[in-house]
Jmol script that loads the backbone (N, CA, C; Angstrom):
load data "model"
ATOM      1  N   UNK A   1     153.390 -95.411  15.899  1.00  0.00           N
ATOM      2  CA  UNK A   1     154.479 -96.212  16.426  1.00  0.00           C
ATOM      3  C   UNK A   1     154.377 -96.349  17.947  1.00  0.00           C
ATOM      4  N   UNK A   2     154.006 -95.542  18.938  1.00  0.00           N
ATOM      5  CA  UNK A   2     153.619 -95.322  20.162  1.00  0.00           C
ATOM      6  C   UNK A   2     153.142 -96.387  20.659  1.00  0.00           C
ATOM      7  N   UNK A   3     151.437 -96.195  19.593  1.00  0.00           N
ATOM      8  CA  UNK A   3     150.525 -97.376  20.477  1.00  0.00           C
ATOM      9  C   UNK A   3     151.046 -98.615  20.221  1.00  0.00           C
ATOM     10  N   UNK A   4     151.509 -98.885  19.361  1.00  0.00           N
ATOM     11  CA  UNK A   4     152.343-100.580  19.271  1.00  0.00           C
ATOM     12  C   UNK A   4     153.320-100.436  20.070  1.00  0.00           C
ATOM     13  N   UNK A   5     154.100 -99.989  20.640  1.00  0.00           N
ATOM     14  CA  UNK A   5     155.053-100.070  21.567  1.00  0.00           C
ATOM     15  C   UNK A   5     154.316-100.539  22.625  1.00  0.00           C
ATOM     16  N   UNK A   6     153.191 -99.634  22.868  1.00  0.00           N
ATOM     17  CA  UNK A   6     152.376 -99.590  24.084  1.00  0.00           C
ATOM     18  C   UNK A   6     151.672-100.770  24.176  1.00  0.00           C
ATOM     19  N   UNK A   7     151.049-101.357  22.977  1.00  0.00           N
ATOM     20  CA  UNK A   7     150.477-102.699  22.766  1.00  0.00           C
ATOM     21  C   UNK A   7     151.274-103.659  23.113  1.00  0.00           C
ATOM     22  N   UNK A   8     152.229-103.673  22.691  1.00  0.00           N
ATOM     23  CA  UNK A   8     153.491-105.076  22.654  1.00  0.00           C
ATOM     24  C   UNK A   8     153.880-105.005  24.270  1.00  0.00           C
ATOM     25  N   UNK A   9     153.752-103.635  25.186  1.00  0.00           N
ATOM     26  CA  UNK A   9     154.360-104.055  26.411  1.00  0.00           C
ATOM     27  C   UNK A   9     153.228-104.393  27.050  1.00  0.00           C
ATOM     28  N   UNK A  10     151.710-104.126  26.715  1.00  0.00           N
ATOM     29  CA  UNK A  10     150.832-104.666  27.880  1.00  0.00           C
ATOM     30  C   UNK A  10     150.723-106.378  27.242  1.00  0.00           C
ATOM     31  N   UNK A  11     150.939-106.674  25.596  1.00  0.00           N
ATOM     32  CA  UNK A  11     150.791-108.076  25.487  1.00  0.00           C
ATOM     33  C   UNK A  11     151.435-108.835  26.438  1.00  0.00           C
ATOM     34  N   UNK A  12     153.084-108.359  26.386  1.00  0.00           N
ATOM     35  CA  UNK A  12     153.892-109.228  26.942  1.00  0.00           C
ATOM     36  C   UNK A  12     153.947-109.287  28.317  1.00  0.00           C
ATOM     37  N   UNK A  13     153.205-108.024  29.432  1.00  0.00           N
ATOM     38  CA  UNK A  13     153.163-108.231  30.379  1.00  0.00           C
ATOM     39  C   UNK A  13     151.734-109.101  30.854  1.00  0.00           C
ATOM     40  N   UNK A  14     150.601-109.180  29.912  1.00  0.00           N
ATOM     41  CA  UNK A  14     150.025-110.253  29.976  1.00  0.00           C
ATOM     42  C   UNK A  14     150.089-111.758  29.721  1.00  0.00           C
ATOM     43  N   UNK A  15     151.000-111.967  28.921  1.00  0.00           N
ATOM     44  CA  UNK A  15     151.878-113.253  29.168  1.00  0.00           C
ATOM     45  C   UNK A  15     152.702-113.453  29.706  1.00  0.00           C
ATOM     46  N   UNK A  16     153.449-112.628  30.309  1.00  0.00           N
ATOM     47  CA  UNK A  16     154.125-113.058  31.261  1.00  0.00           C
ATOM     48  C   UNK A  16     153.706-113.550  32.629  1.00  0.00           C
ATOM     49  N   UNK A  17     152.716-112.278  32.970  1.00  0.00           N
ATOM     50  CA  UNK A  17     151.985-112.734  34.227  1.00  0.00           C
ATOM     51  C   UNK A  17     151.093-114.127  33.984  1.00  0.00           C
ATOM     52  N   UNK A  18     150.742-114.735  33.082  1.00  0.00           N
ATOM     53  CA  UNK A  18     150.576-116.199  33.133  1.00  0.00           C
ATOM     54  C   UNK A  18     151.155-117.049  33.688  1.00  0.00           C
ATOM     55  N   UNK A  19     152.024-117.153  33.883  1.00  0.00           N
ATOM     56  CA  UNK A  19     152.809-117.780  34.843  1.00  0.00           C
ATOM     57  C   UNK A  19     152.527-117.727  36.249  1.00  0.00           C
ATOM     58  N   UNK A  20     152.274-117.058  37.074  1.00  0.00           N
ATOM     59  CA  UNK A  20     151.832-116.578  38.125  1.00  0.00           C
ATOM     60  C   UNK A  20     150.516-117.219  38.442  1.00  0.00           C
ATOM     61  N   UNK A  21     149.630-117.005  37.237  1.00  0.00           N
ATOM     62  CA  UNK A  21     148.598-117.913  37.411  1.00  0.00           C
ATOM     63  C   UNK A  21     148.129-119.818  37.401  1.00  0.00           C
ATOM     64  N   UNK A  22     149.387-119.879  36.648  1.00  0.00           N
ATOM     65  CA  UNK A  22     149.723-121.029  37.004  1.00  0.00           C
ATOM     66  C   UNK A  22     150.567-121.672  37.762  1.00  0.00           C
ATOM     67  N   UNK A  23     151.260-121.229  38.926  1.00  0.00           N
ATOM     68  CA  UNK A  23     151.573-121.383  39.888  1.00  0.00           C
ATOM     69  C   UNK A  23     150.676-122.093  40.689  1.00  0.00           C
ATOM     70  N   UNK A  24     149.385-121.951  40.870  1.00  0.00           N
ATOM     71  CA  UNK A  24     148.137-122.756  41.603  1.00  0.00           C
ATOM     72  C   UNK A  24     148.231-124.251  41.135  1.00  0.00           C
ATOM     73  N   UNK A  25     148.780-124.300  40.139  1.00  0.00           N
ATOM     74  CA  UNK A  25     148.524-125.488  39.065  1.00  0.00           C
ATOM     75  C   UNK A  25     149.341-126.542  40.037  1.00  0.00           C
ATOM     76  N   UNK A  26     150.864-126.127  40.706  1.00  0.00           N
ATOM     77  CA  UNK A  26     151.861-126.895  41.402  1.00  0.00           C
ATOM     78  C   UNK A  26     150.846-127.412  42.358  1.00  0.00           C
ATOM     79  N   UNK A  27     151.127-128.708  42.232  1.00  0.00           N
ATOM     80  CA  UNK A  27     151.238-129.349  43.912  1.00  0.00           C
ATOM     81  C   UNK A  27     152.117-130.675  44.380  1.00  0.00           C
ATOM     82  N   UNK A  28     152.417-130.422  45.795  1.00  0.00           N
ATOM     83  CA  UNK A  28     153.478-131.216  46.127  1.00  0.00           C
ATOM     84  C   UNK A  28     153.368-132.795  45.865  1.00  0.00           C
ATOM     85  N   UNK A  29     154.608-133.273  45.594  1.00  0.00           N
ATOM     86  CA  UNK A  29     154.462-134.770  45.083  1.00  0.00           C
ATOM     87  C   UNK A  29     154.545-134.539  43.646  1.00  0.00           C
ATOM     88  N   UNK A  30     154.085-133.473  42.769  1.00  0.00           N
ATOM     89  CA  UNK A  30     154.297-134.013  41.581  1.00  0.00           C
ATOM     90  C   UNK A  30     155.526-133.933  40.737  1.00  0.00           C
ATOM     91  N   UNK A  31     156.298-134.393  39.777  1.00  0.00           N
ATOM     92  CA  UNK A  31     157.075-134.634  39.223  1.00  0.00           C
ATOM     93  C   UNK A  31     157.902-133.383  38.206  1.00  0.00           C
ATOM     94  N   UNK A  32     159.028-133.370  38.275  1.00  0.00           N
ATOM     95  CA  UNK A  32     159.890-132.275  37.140  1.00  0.00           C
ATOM     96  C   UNK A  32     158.980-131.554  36.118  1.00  0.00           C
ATOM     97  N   UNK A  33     159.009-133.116  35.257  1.00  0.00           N
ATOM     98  CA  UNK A  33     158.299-132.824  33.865  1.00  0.00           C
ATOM     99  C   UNK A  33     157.214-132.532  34.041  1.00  0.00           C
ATOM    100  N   UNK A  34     156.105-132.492  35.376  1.00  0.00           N
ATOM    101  CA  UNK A  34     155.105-132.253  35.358  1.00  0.00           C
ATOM    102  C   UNK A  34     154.904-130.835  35.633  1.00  0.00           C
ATOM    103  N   UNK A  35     155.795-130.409  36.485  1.00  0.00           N
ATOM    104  CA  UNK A  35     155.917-128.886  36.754  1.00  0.00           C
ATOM    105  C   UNK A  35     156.211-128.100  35.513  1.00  0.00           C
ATOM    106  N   UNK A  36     157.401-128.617  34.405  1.00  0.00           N
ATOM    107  CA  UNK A  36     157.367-128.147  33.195  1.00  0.00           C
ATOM    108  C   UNK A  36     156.328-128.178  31.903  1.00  0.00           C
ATOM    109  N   UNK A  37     155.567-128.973  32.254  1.00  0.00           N
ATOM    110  CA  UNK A  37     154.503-129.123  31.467  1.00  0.00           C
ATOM    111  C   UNK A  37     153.121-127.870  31.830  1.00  0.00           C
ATOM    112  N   UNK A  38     153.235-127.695  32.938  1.00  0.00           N
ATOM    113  CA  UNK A  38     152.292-126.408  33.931  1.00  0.00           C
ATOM    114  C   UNK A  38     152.555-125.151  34.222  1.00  0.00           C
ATOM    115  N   UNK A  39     154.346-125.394  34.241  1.00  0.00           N
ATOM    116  CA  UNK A  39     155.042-123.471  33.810  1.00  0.00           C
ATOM    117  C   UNK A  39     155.896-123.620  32.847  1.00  0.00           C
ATOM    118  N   UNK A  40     156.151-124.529  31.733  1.00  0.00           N
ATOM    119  CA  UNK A  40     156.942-123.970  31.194  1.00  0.00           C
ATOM    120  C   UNK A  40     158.352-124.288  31.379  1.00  0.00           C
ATOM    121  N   UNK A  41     159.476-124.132  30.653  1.00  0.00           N
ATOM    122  CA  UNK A  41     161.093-124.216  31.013  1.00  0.00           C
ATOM    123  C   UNK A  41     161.424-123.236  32.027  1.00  0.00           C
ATOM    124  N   UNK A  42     162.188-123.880  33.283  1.00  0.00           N
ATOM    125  CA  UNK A  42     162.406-122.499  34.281  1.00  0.00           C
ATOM    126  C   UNK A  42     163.783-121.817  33.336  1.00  0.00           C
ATOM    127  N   UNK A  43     163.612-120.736  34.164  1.00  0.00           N
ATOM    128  CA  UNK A  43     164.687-119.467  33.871  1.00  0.00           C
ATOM    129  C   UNK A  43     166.129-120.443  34.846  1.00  0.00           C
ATOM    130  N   UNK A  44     165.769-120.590  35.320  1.00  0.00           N
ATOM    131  CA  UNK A  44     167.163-121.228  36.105  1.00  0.00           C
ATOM    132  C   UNK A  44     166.534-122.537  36.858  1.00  0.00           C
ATOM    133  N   UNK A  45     167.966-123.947  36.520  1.00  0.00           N
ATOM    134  CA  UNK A  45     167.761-124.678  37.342  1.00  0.00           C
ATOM    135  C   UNK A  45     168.896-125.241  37.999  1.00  0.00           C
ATOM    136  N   UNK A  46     168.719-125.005  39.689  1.00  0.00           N
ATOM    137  CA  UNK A  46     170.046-125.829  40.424  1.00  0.00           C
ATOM    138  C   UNK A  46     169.978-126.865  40.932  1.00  0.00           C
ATOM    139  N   UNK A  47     171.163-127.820  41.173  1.00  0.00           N
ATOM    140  CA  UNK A  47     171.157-129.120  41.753  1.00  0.00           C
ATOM    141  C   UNK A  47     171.555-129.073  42.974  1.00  0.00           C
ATOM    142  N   UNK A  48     171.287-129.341  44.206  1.00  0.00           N
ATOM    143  CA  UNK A  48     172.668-129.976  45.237  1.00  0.00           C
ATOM    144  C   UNK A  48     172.395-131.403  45.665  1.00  0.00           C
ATOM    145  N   UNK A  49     173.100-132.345  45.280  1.00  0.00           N
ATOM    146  CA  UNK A  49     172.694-133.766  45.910  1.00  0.00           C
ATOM    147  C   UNK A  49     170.964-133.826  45.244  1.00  0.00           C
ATOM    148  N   UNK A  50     170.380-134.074  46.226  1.00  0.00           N
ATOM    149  CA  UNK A  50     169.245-134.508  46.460  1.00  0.00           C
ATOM    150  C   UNK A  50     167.973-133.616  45.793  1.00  0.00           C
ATOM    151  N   UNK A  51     168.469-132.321  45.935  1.00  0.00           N
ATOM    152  CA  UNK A  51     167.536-131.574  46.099  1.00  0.00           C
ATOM    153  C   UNK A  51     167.536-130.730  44.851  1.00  0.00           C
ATOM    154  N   UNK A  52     167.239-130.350  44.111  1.00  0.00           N
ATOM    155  CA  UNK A  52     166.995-129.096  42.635  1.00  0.00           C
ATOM    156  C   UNK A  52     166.176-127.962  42.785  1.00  0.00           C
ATOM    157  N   UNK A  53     166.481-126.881  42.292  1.00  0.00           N
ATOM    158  CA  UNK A  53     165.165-125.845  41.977  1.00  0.00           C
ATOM    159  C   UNK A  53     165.526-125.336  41.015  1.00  0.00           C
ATOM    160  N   UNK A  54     163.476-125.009  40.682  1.00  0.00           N
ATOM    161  CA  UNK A  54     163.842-124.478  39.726  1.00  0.00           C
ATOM    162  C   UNK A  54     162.800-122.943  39.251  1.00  0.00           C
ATOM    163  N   UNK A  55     163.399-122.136  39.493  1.00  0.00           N
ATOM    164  CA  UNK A  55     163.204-120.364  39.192  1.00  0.00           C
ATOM    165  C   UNK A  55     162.811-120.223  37.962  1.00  0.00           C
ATOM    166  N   UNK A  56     161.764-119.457  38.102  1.00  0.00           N
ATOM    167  CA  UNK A  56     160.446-118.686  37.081  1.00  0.00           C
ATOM    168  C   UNK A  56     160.582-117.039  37.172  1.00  0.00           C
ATOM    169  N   UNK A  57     161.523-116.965  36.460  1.00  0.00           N
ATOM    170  CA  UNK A  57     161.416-114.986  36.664  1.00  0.00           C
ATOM    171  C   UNK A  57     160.188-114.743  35.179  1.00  0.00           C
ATOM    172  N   UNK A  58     158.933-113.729  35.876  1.00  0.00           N
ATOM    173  CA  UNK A  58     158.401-113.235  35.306  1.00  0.00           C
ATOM    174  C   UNK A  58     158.232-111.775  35.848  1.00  0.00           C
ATOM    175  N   UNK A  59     157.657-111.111  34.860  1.00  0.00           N
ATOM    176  CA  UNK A  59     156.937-109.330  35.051  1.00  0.00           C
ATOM    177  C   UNK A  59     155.721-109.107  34.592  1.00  0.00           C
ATOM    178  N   UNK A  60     155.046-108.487  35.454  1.00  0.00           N
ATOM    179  CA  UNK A  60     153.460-108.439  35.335  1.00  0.00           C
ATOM    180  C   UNK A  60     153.358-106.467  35.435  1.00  0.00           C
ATOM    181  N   UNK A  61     152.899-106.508  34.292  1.00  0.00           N
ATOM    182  CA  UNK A  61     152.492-104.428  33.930  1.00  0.00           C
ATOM    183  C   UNK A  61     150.865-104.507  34.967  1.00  0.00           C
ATOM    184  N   UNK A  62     151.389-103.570  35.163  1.00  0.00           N
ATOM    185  CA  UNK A  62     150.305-103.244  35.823  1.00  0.00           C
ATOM    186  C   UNK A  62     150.420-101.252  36.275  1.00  0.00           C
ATOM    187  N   UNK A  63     149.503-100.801  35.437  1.00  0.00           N
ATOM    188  CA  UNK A  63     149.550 -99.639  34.628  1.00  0.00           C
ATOM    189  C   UNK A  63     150.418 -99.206  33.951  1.00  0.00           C
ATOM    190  N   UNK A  64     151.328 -98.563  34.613  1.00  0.00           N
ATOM    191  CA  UNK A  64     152.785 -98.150  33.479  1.00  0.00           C
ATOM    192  C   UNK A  64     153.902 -98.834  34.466  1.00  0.00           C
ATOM    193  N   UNK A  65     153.584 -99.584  35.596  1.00  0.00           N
ATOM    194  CA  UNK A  65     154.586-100.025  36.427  1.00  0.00           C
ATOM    195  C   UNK A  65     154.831-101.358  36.006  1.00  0.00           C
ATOM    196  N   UNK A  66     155.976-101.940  35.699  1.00  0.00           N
ATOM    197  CA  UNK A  66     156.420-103.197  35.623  1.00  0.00           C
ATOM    198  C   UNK A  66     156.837-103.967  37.133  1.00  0.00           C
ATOM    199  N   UNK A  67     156.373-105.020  37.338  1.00  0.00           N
ATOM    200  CA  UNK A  67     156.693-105.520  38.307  1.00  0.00           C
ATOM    201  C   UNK A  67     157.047-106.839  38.540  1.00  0.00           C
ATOM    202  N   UNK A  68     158.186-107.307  38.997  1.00  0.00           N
ATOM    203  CA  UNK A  68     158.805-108.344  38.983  1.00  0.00           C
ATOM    204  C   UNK A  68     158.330-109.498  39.881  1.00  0.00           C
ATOM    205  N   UNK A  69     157.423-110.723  39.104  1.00  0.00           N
ATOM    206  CA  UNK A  69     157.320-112.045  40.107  1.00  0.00           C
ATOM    207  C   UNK A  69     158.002-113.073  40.153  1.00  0.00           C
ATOM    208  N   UNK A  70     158.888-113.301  41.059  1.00  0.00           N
ATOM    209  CA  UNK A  70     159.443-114.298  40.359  1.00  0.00           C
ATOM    210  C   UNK A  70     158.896-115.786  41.494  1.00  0.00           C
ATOM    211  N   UNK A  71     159.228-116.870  40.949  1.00  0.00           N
ATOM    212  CA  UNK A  71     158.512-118.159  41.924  1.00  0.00           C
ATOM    213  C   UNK A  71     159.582-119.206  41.912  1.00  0.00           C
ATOM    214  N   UNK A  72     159.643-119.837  42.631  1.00  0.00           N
ATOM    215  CA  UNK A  72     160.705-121.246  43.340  1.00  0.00           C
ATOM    216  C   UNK A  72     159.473-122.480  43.139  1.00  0.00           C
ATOM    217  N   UNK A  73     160.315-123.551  42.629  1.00  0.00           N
ATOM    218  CA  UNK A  73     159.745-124.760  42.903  1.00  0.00           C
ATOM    219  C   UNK A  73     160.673-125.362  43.222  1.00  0.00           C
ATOM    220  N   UNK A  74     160.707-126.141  44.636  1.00  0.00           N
ATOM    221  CA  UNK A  74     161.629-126.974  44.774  1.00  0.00           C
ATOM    222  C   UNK A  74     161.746-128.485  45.268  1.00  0.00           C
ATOM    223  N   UNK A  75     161.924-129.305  44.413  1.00  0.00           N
ATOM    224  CA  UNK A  75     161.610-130.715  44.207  1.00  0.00           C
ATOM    225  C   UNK A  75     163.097-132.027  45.021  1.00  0.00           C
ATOM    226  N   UNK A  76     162.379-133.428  45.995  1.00  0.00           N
ATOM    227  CA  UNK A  76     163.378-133.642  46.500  1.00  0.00           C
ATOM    228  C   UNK A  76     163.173-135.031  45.931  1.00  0.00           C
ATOM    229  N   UNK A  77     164.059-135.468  45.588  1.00  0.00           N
ATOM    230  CA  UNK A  77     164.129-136.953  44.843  1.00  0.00           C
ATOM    231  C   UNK A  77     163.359-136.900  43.625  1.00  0.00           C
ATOM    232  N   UNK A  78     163.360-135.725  42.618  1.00  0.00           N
ATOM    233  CA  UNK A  78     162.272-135.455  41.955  1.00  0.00           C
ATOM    234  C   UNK A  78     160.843-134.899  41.883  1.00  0.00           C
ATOM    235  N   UNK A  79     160.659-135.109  43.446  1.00  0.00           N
ATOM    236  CA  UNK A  79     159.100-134.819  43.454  1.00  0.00           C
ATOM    237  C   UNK A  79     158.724-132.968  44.359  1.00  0.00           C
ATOM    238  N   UNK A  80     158.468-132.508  43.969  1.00  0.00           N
ATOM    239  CA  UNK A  80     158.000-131.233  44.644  1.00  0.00           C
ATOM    240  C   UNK A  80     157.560-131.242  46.171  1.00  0.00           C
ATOM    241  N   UNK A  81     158.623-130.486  46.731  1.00  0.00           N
ATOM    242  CA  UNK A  81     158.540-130.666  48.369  1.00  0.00           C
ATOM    243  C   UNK A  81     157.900-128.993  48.555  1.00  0.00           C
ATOM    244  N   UNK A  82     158.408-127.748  47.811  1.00  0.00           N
ATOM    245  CA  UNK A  82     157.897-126.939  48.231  1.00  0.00           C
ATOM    246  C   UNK A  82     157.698-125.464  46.405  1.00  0.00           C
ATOM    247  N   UNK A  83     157.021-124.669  47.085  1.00  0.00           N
ATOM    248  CA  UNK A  83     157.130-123.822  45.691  1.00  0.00           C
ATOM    249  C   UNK A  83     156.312-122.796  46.180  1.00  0.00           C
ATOM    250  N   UNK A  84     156.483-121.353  45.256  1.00  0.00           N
ATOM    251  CA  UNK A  84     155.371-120.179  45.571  1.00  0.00           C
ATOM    252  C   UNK A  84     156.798-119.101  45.716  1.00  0.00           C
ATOM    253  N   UNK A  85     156.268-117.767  45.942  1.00  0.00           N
ATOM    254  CA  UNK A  85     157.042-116.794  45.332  1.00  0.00           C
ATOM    255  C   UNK A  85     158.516-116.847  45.570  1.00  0.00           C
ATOM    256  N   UNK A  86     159.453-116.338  45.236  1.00  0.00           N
ATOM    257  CA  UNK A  86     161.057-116.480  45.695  1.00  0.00           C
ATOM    258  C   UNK A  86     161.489-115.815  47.296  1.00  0.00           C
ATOM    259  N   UNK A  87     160.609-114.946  47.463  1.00  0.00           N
ATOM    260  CA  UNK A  87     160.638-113.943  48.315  1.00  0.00           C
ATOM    261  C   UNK A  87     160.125-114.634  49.858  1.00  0.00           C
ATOM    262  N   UNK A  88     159.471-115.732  49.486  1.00  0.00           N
ATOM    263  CA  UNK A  88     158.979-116.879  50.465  1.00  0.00           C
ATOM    264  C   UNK A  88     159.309-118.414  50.469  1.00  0.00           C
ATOM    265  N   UNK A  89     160.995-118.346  50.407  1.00  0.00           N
ATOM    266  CA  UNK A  89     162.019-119.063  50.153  1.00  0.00           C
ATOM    267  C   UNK A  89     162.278-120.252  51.527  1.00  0.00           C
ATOM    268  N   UNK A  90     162.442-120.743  51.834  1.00  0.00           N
ATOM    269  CA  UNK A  90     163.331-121.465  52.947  1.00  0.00           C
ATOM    270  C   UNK A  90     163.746-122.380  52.776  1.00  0.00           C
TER     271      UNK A  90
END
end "model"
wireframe off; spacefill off
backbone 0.3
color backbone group
């Protein structure tokens, strides 16, 4: 029962950290659906006026430590003005 516990948390922290790797995939100018098509449904999305984002919380194992990445994309008239970790926000 152990090692499947142990299995199921390095699976899922290897899919999770997929995301992360596709983060490279963003680039500016491109479109909502195109960003969702390259990560996926975000974990959160906000509006103000003009401007939307939209937040990718993932966790990447890395030995027995779980560690939290999370990433911002943030798109203006639709199109991606900026994106890359949350922690490198403005």
């Amino acid at each position: 029962m152990k090692r499947a516990s142990v299995a199921a948390i390095v699976l899922a922290g290897g899919l999770a950290g997929a995301c992360a790797s596709h983060i490279t995939e963003v680039q500016a100018g491109m479109t909502e659906s195109a960003v969702i098509d390259a990560l996926g449904k975000p974990d959160t999305r906000e509006i103000q006026g003009r401007l939307t984002e939209l937040t990718y919380e993932r966790h990447a194992v890395s030995g027995w430590r779980i560690r939290r990445d999370d990433y911002f994309v943030r798109l203006n008239d639709g199109k991606v003005v900026a994106f890359g970790p949350t922690d490198q926000r403005r």
